[in-house]
Backbone as a ProteinNet text record, in pm:
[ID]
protein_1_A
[PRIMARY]
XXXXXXXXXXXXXXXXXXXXXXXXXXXXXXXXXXXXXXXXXXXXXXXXXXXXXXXXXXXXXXXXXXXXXXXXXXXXXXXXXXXXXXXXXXXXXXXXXXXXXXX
[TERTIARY]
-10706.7	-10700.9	-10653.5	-10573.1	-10509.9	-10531.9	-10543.3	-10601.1	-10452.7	-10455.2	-10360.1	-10260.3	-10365.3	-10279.9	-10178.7	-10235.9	-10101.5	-9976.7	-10037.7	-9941.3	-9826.8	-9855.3	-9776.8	-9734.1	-9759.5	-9660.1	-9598.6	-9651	-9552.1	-9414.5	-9433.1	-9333.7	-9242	-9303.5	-9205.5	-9153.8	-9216.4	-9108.5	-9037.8	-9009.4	-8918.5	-8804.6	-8772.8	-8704.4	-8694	-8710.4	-8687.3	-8713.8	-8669.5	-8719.2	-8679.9	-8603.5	-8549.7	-8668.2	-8716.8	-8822.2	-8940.4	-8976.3	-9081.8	-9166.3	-9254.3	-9339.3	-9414.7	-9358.4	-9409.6	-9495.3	-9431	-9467.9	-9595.7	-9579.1	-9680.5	-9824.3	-9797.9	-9905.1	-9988.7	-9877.9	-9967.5	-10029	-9956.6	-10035.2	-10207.4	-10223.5	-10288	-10392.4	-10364.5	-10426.6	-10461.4	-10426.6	-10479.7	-10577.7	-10567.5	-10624.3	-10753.8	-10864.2	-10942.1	-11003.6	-10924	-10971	-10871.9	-10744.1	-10720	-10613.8	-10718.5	-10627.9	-10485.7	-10533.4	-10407.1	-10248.9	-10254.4	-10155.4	-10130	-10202.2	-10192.5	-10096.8	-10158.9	-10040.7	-9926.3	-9842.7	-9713.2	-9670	-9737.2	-9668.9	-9713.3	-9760.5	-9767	-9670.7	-9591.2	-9507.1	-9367.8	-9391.4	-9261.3	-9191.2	-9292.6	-9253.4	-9233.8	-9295.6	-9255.8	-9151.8	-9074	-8975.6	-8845.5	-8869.2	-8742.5	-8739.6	-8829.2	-8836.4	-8917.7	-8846.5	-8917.5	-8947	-8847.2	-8868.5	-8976.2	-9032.4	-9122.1	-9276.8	-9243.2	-9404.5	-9487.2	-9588.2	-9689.1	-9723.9	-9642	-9691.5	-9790.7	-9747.2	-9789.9	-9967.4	-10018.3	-10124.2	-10214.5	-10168.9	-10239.8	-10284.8	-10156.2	-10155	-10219.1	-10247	-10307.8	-10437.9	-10490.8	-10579.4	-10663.9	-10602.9	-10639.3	-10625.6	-10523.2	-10533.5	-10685.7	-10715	-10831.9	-10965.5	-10960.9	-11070.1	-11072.8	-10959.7	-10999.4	-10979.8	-11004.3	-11031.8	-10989.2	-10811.8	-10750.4	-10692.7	-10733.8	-10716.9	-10604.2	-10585.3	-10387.5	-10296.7	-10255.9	-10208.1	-10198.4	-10327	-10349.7	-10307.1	-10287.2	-10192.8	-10116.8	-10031.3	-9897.1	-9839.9	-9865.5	-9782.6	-9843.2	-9963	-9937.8	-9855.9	-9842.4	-9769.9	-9632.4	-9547.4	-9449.9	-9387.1	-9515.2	-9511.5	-9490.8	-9578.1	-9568.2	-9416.7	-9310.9	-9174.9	-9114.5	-9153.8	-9085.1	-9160.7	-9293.6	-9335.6	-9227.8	-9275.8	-9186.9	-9031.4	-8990	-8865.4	-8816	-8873.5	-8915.4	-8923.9	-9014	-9079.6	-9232.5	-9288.2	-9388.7	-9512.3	-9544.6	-9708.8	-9800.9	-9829.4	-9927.7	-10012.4	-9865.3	-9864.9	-9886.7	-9776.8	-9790	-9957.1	-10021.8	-10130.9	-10217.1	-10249.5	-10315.1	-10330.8	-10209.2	-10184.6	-10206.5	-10164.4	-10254.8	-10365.5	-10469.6	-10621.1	-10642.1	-10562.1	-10585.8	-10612.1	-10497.5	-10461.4	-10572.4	-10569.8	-10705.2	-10852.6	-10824.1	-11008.5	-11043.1	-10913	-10957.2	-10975.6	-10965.3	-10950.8	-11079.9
-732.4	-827.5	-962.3	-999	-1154.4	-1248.7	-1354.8	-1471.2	-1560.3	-1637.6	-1664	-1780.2	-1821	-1916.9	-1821.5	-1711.6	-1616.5	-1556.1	-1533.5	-1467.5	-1578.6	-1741.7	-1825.2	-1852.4	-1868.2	-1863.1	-1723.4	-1611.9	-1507.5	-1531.8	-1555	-1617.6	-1670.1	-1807.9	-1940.7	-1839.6	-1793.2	-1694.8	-1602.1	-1582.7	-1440.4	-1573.6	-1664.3	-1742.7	-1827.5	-1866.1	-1948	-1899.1	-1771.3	-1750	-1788.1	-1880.7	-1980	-2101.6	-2097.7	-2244.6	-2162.3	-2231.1	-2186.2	-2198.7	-2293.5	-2367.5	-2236.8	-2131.5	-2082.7	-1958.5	-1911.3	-1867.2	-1877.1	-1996.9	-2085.8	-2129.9	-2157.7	-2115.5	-1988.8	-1885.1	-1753.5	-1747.8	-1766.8	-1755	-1831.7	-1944.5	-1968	-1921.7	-1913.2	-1875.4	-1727.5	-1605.7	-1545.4	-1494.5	-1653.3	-1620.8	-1611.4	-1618.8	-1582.4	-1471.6	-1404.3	-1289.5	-1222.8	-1209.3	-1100.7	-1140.5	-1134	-1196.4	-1091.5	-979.5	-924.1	-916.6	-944.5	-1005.2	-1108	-1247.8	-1375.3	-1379.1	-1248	-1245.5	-1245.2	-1137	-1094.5	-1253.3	-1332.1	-1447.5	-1538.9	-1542.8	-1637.2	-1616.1	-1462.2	-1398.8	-1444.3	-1409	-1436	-1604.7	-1710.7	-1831.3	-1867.2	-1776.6	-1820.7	-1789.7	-1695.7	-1568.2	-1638.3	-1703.2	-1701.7	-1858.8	-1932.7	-2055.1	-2154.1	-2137.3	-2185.1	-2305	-2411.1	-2554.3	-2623.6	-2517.4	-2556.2	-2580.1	-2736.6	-2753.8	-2749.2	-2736.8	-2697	-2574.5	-2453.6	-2348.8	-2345.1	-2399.4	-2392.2	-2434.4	-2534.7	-2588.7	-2467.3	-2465.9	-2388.4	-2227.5	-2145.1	-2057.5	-2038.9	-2141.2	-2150.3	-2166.7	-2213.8	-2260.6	-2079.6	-2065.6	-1892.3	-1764.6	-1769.2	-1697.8	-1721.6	-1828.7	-1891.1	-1832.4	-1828.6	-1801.7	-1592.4	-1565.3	-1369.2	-1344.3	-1480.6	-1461.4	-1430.6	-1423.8	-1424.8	-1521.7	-1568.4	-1715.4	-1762.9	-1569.9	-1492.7	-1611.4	-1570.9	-1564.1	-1727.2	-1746.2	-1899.9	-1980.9	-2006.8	-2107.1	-2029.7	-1947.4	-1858.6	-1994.2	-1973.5	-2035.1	-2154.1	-2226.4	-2386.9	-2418	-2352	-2435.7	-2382.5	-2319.5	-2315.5	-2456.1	-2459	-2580.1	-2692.5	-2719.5	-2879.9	-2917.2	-2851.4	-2902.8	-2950.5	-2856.4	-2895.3	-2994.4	-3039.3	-3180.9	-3266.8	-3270.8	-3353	-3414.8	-3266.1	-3299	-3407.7	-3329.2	-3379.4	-3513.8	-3546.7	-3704.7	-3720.8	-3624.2	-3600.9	-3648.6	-3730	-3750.7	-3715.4	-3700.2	-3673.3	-3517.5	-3443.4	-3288.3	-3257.9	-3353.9	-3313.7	-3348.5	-3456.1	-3501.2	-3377	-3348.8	-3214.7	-3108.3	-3029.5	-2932.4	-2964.5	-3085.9	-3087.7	-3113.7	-3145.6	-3138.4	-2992.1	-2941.6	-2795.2	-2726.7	-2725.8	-2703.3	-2679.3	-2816.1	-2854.8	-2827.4	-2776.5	-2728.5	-2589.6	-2533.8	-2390.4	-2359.3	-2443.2	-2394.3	-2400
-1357.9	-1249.6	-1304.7	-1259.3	-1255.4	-1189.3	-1214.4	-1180.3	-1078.6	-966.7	-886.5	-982.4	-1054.4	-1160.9	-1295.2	-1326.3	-1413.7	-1331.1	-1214.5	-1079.2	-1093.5	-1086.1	-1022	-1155.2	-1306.6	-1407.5	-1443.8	-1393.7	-1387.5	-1328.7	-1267	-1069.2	-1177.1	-1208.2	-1321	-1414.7	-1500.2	-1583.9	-1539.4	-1385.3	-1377.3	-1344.2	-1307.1	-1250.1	-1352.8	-1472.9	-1558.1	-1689.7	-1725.1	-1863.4	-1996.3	-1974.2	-2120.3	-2107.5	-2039.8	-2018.7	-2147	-2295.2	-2315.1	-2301.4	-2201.9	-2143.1	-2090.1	-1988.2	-1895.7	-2003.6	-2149.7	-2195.7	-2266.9	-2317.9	-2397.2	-2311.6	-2118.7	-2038.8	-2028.5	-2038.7	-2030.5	-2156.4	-2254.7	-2387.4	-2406.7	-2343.8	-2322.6	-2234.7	-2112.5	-2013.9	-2070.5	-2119.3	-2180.7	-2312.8	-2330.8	-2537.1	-2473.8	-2389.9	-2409.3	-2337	-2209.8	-2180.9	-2225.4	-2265.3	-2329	-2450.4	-2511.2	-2696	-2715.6	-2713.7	-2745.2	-2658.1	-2508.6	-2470.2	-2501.8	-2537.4	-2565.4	-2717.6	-2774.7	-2914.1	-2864	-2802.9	-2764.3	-2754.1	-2620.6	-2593.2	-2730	-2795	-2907.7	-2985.3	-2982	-3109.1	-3052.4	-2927.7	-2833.3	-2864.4	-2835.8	-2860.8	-2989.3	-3097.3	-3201.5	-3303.9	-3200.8	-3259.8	-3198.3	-3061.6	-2952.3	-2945.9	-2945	-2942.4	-3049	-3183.1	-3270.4	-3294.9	-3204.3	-3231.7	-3084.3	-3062.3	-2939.3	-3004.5	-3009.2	-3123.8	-3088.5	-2988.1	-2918.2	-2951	-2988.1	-3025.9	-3153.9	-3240.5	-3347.7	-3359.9	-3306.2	-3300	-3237.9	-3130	-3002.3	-3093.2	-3147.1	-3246.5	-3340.7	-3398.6	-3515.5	-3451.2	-3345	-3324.7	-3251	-3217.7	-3134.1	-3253.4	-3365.5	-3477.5	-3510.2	-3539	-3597.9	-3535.1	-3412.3	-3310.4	-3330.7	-3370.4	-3374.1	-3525.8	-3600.5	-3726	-3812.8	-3756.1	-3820	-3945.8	-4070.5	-4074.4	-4176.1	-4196.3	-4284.1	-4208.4	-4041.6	-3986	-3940.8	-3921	-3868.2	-3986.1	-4060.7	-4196.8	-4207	-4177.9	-4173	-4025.9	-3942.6	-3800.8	-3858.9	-3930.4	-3911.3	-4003.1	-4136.5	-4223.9	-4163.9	-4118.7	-4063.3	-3945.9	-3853.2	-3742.7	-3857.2	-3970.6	-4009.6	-4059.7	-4152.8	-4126.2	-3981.6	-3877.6	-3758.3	-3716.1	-3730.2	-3666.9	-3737.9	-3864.9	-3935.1	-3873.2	-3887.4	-3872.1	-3672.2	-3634	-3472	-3513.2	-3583	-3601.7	-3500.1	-3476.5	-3421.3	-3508.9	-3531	-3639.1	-3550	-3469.3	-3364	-3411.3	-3362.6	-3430.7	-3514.6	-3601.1	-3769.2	-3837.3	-3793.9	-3817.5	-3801.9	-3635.2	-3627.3	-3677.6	-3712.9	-3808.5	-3969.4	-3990.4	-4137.7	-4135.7	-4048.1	-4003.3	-4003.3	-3967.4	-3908.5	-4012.4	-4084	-4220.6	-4311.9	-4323.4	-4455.8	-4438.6	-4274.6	-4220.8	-4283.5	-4275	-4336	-4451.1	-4552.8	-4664.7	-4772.1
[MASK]
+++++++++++++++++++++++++++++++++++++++++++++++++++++++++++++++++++++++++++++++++++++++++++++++++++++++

């Protein structure tokens, strides 16, 4: 069962599927009732839309939560060049918080 809010970013992604936004919603909106779809869209944005920096945090942050923590410093240290490069400190800040929490 789906919730009217995945229905209506389903909708956005059949009609906009270069937007990675709509992806990066479901990914969300799923990490906590169903982690393992929430991967696909986590793999998806990070395979098809790699300079979409929001993934990385969020990713790392949900790797982290199924304990994965291989995986979770696999996608952050990947994200921190692209903050960088972006010029994002905001991000980049986070992810090296992120970073240095796990270790």
């Amino acid at each position: 069962m789906t919730s009217a809010r995945v229905e209506k970013l389903l909708e956005f992604l059949k009609t906009s599927p270069d937007d990675p936004f709509n992806y990066y919603a479901l990914a969300l909106e799923f990490s906590s009732v169903a982690p393992e779809t929430a991967v696909t869209y986590f793999e998806k944005l990070l395979y098809d839309f790699p300079d979409y920096l929001p993934t990385y945090y969020q990713a790392g942050i949900f790797f982290i939560d199924q304990h994965d923590t291989d995986r979770a410093k696999t996608v952050i240290t990947k994200g921190i060049p692209i903050a960088l490069a972006q010029g994002n400190v905001k991000t980049l800040n986070e992810l090296k918080n992120l970073l240095a929490n796990l270790d």
